[in-house]
KELOTOR-840399 format. One record per atom (N, C-alpha, C, O, CB): residue number from 1; residue in three letters; atom name; x negated, y negated, z. Coordinates in nm, 4 decimals. Atoms other than C-alpha are relative to their C-alpha. Glycine has a CB too. Layout:
<pts>
PT   resi   resn   name       east      north         up
PT    NUM    ala     CA          X          Y          Z
...
</pts>
This chain:
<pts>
PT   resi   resn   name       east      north         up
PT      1    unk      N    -0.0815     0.1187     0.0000
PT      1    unk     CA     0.0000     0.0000     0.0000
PT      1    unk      C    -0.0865    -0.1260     0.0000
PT      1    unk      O    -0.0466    -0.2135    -0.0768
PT      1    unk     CB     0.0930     0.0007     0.1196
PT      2    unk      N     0.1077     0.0866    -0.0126
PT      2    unk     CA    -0.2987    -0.2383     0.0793
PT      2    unk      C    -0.0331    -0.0244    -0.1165
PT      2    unk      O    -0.0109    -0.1350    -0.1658
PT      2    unk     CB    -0.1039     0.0394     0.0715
PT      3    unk      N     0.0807     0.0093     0.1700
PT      3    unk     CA    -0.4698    -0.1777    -0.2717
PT      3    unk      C     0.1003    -0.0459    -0.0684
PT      3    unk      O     0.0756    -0.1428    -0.1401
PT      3    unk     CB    -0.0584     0.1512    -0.0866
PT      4    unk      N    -0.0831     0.0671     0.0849
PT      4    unk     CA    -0.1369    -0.2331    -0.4237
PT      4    unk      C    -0.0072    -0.1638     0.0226
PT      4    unk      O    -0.0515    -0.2349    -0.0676
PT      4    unk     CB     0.1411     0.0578     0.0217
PT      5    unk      N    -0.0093     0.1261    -0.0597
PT      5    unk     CA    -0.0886    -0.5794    -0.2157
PT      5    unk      C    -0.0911    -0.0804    -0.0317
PT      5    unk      O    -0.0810    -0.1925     0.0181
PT      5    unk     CB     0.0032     0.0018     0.1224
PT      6    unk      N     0.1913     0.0419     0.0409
PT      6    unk     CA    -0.4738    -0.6786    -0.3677
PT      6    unk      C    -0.0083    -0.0126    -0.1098
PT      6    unk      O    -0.0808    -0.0973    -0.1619
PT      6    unk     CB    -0.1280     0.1034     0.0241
PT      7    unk      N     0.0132    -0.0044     0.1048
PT      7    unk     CA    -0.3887    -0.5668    -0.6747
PT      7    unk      C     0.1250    -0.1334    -0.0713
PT      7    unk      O     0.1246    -0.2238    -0.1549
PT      7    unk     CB     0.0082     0.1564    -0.0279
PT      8    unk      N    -0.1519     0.1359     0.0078
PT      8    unk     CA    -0.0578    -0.7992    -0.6975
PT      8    unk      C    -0.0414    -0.1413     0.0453
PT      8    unk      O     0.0122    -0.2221    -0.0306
PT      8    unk     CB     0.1508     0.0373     0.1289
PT      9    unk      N     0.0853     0.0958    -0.0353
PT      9    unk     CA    -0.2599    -1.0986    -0.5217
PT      9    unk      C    -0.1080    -0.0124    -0.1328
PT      9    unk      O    -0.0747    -0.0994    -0.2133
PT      9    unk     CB    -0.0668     0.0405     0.1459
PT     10    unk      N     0.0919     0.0146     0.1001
PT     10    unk     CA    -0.5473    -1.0726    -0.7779
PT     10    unk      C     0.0571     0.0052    -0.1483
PT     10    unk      O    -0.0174    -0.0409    -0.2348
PT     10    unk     CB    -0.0988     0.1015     0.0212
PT     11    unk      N    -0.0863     0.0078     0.0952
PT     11    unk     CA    -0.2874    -1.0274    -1.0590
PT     11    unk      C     0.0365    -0.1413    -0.0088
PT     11    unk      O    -0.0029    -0.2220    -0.0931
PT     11    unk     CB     0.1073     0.0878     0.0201
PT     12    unk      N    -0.0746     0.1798     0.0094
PT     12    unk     CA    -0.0929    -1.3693    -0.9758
PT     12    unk      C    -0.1269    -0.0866    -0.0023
PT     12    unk      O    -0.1097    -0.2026    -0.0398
PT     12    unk     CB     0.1132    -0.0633     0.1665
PT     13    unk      N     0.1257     0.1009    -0.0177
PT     13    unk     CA    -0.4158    -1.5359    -0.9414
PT     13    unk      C    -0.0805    -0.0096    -0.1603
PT     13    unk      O    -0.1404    -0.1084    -0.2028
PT     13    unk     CB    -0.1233     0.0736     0.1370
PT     14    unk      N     0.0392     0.0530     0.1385
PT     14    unk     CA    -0.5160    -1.4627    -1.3136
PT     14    unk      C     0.0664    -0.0342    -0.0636
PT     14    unk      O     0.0078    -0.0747    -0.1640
PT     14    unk     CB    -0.0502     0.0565    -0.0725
PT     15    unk      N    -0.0878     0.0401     0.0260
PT     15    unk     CA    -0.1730    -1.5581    -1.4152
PT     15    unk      C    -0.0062    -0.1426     0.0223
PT     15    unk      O     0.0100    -0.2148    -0.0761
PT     15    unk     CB     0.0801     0.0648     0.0475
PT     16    unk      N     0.0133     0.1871    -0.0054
PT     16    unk     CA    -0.2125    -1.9381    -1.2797
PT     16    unk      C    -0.1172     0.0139    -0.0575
PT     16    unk      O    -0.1139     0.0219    -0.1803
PT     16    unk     CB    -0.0065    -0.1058     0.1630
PT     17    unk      N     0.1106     0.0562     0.1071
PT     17    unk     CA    -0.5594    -1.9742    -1.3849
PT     17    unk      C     0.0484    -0.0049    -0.1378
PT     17    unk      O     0.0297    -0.1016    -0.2117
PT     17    unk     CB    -0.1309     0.0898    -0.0054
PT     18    unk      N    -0.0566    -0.0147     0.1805
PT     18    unk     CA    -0.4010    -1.8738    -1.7312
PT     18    unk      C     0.0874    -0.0647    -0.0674
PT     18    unk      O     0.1016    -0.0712    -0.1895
PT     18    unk     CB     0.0587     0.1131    -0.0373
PT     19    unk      N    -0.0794     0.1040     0.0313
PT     19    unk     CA    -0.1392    -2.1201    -1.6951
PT     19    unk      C    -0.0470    -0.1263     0.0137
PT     19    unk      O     0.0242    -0.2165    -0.0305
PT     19    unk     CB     0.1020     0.0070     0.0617
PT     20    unk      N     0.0846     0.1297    -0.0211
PT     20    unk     CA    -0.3627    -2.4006    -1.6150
PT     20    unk      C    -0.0747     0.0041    -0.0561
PT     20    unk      O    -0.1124    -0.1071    -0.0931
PT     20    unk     CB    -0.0497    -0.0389     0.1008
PT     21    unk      N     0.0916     0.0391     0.1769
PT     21    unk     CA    -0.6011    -2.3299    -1.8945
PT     21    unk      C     0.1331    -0.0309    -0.1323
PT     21    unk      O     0.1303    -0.1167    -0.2205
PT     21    unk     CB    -0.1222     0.2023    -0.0758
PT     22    unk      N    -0.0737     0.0550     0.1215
PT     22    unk     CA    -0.2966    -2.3221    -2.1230
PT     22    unk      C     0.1043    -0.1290     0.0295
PT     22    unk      O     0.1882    -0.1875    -0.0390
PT     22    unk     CB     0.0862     0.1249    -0.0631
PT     23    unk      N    -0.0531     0.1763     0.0344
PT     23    unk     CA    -0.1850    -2.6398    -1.9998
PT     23    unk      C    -0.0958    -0.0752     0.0002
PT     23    unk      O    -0.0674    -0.1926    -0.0233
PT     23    unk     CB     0.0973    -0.0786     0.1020
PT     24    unk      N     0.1079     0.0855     0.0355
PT     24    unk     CA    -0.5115    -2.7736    -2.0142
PT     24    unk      C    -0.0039    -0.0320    -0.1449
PT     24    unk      O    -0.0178    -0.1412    -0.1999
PT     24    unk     CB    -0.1248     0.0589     0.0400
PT     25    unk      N     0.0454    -0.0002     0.1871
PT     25    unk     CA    -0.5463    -2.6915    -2.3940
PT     25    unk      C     0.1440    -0.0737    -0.0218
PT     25    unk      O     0.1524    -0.1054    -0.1404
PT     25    unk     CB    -0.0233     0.2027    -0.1138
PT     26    unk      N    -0.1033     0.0759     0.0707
PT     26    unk     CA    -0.1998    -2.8736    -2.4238
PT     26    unk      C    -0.0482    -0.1482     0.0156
PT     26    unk      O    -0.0435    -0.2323    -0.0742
PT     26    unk     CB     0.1527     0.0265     0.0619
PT     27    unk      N     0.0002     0.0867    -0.0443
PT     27    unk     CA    -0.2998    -3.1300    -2.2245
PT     27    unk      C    -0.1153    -0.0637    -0.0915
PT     27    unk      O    -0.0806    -0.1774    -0.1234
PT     27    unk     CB    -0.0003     0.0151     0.1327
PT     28    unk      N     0.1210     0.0258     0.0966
PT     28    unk     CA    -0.6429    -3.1905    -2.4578
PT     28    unk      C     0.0620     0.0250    -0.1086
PT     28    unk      O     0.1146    -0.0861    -0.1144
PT     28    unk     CB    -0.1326     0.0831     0.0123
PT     29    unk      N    -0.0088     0.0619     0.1003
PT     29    unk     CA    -0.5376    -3.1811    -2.7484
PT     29    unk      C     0.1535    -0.0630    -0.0467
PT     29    unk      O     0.1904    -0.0258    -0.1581
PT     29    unk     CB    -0.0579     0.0862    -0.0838
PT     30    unk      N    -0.1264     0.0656    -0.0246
PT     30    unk     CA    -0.2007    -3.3664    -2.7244
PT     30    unk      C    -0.0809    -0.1171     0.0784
PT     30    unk      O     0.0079    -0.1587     0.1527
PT     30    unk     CB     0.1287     0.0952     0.0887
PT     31    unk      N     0.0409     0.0728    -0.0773
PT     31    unk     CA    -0.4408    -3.6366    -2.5400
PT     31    unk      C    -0.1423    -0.0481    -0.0951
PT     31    unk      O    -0.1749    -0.1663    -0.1056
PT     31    unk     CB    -0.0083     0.0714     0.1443
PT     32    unk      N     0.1465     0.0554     0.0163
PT     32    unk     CA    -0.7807    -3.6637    -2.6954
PT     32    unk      C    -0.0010    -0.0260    -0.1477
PT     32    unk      O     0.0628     0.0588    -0.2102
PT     32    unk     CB    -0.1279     0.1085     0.0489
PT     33    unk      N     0.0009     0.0567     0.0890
PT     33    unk     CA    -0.8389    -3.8425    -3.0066
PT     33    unk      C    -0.1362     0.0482    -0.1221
PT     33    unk      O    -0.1453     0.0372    -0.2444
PT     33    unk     CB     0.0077    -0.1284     0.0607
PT     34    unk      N     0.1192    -0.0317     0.0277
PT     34    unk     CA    -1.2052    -3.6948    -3.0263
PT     34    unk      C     0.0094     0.1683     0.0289
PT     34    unk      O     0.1099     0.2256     0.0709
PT     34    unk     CB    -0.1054    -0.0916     0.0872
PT     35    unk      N     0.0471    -0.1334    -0.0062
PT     35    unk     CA    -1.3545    -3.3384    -3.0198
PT     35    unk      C    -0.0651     0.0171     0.2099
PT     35    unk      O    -0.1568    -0.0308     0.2766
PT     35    unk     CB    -0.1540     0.0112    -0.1558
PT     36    unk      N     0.0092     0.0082    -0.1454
PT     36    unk     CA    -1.3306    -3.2492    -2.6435
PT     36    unk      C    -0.1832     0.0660     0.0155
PT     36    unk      O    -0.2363     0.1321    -0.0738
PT     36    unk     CB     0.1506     0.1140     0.0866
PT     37    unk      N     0.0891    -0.0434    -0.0197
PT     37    unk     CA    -1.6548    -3.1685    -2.5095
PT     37    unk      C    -0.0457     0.1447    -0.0001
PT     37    unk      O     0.0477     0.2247     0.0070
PT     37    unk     CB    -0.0094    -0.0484     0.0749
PT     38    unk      N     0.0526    -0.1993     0.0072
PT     38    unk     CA    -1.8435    -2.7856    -2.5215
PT     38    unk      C     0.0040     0.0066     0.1366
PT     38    unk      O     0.0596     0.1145     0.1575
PT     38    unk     CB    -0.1909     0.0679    -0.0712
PT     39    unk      N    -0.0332    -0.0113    -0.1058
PT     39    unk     CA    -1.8316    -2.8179    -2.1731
PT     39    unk      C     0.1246     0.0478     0.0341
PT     39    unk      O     0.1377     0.1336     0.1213
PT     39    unk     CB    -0.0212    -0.0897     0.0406
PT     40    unk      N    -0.1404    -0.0585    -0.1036
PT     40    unk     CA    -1.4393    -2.7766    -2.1187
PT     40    unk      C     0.0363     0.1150    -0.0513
PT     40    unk      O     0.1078     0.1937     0.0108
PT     40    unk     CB     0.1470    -0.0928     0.0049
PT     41    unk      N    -0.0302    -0.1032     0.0560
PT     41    unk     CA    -1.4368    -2.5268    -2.3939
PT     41    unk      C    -0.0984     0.1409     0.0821
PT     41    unk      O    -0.0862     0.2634     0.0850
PT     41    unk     CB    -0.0252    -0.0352    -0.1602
PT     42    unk      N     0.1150    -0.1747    -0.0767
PT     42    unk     CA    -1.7398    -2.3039    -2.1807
PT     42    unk      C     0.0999    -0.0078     0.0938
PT     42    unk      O     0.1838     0.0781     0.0665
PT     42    unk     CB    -0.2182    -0.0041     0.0894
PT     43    unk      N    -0.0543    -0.0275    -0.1025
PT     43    unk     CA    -1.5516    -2.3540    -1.8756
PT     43    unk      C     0.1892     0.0735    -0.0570
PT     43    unk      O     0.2465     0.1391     0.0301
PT     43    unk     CB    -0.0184    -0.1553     0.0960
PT     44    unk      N    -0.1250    -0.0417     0.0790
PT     44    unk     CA    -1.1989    -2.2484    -2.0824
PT     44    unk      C    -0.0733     0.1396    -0.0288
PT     44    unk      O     0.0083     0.2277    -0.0014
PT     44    unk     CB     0.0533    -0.1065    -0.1489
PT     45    unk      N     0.0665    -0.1167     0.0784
PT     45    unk     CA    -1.4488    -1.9406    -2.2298
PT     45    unk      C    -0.0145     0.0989     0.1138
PT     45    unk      O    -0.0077     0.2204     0.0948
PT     45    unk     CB    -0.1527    -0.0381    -0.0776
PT     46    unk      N     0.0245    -0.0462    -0.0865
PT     46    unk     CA    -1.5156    -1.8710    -1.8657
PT     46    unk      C     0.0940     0.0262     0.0782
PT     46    unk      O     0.0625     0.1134     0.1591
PT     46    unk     CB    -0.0726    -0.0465     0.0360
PT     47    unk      N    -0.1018    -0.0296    -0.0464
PT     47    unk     CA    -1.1746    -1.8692    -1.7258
PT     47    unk      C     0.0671     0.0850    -0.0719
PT     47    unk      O     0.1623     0.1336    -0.0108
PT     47    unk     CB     0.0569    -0.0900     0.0265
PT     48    unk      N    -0.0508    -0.1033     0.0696
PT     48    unk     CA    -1.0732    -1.6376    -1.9954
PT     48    unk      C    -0.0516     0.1195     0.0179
PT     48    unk      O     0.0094     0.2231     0.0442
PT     48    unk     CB    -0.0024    -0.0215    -0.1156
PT     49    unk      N     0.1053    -0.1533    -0.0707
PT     49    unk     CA    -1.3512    -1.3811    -1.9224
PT     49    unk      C     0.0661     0.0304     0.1298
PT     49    unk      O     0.1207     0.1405     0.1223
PT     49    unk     CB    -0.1991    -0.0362     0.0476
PT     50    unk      N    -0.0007    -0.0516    -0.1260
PT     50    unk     CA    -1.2696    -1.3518    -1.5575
PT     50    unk      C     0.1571     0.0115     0.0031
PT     50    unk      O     0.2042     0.0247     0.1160
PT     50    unk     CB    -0.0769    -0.0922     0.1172
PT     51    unk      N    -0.1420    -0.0651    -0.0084
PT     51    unk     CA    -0.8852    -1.2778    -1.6466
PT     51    unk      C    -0.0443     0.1017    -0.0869
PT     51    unk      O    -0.0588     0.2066    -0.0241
PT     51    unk     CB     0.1426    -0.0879    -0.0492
PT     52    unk      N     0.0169    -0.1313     0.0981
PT     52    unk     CA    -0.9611    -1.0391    -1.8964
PT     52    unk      C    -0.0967     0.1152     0.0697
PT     52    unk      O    -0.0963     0.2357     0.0447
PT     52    unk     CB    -0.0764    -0.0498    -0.1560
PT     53    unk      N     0.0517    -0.1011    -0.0743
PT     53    unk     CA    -1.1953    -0.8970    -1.6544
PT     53    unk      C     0.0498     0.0791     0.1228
PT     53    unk      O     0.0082     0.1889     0.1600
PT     53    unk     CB    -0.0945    -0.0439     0.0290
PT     54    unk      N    -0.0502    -0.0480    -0.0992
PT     54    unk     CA    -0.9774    -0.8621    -1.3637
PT     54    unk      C     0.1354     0.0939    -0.0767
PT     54    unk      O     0.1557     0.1997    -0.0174
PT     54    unk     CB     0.0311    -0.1243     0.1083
PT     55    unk      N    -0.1071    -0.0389     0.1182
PT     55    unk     CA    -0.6814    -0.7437    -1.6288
PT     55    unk      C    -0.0435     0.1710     0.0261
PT     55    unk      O     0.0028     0.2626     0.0941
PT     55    unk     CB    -0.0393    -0.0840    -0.1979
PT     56    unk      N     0.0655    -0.1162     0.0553
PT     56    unk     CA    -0.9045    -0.4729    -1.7526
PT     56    unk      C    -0.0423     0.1008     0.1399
PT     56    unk      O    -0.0498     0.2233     0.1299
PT     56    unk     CB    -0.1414    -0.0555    -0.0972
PT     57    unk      N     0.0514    -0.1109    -0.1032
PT     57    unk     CA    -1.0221    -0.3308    -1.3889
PT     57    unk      C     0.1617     0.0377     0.0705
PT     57    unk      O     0.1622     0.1522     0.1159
PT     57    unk     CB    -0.1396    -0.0759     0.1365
PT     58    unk      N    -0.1376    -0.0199    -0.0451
PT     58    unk     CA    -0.6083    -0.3362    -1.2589
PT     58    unk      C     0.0671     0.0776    -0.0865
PT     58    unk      O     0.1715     0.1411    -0.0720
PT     58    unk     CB     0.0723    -0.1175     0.0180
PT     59    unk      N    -0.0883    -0.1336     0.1616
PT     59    unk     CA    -0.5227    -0.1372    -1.5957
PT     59    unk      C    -0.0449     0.1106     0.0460
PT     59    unk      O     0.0361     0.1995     0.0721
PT     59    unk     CB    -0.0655    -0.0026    -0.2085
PT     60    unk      N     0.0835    -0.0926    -0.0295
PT     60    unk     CA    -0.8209     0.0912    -1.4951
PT     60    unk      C     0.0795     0.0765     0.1013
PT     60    unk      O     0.1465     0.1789     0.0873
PT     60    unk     CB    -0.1320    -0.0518     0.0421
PT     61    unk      N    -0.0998    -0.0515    -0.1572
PT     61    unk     CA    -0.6696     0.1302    -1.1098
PT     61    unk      C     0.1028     0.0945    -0.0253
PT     61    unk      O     0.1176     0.2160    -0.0131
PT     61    unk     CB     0.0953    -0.1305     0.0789
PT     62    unk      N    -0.0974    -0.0882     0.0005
PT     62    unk     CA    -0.3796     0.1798    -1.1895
PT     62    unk      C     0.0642     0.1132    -0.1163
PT     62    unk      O     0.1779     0.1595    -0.1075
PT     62    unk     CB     0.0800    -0.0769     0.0314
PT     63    unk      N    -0.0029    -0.0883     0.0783
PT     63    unk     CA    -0.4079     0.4141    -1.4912
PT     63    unk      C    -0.0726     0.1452     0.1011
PT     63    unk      O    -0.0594     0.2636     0.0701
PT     63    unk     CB    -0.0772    -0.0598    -0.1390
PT     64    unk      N     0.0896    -0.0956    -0.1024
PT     64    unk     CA    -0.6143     0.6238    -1.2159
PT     64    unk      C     0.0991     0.0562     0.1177
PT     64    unk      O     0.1126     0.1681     0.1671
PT     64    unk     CB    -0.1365    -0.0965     0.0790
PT     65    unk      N    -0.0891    -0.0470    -0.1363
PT     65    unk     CA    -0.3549     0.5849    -0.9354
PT     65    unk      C     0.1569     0.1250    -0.0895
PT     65    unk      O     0.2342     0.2057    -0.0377
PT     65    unk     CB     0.0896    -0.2120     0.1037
PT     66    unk      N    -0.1216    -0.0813     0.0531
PT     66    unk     CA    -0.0947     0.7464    -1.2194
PT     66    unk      C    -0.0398     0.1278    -0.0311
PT     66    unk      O     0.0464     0.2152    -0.0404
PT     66    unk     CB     0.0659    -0.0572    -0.1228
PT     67    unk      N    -0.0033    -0.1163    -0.0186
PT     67    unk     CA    -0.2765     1.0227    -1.2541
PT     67    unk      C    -0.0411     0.1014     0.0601
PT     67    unk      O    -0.0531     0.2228     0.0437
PT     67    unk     CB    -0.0057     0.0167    -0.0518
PT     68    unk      N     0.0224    -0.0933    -0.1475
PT     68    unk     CA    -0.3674     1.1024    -0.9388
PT     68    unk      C     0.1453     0.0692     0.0709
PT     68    unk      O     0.1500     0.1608     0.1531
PT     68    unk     CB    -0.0703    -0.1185     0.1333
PT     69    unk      N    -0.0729    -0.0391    -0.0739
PT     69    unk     CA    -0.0065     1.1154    -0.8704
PT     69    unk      C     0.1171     0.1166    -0.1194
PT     69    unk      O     0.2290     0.1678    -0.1220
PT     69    unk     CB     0.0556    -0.1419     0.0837
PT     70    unk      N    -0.0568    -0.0455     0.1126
PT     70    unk     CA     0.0741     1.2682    -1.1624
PT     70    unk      C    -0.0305     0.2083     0.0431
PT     70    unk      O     0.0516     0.2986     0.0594
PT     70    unk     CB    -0.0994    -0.0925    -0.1644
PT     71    unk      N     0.0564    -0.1315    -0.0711
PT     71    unk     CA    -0.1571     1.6078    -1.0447
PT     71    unk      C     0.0449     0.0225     0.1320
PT     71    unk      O    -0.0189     0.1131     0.1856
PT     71    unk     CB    -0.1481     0.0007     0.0109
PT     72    unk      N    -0.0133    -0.0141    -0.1568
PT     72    unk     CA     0.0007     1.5868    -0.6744
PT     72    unk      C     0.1207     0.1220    -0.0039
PT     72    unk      O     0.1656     0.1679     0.1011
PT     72    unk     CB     0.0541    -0.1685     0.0916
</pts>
């Protein structure tokens, strides 16, 4: 129940980051007149990695927890 509760916490948490990069990217280019800096795009490059990384280890989990309970 714990791991689930961790896994649901760390879930919603790449869900806002993911909504606050995609209102960032509204917010930039609906705002900037110029070519936003490589800066907001690394830090945008870097908030995408670390959802796609937490994504990918909660798929893992729980593809593991199904067939652990799958053999019970």
């Amino acid at each position: 129940m714990i791991k689930r509760d961790i896994l649901c916490d760390h879930m919603l948490n790449v869900c806002l980051k993911l909504q606050t990069l995609r209102d960032s990217c509204s917010g930039v280019f609906q705002t900037q007149t110029y070519p936003p800096s490589i800066t907001w795009f690394e830090g945008a490059a870097a908030i995408c990695q670390e959802a796609i990384d937490w994504i990918e280890e909660v798929v893992l989990i729980l593809t593991r927890a199904e067939e652990k309970n799958r053999h019970r």
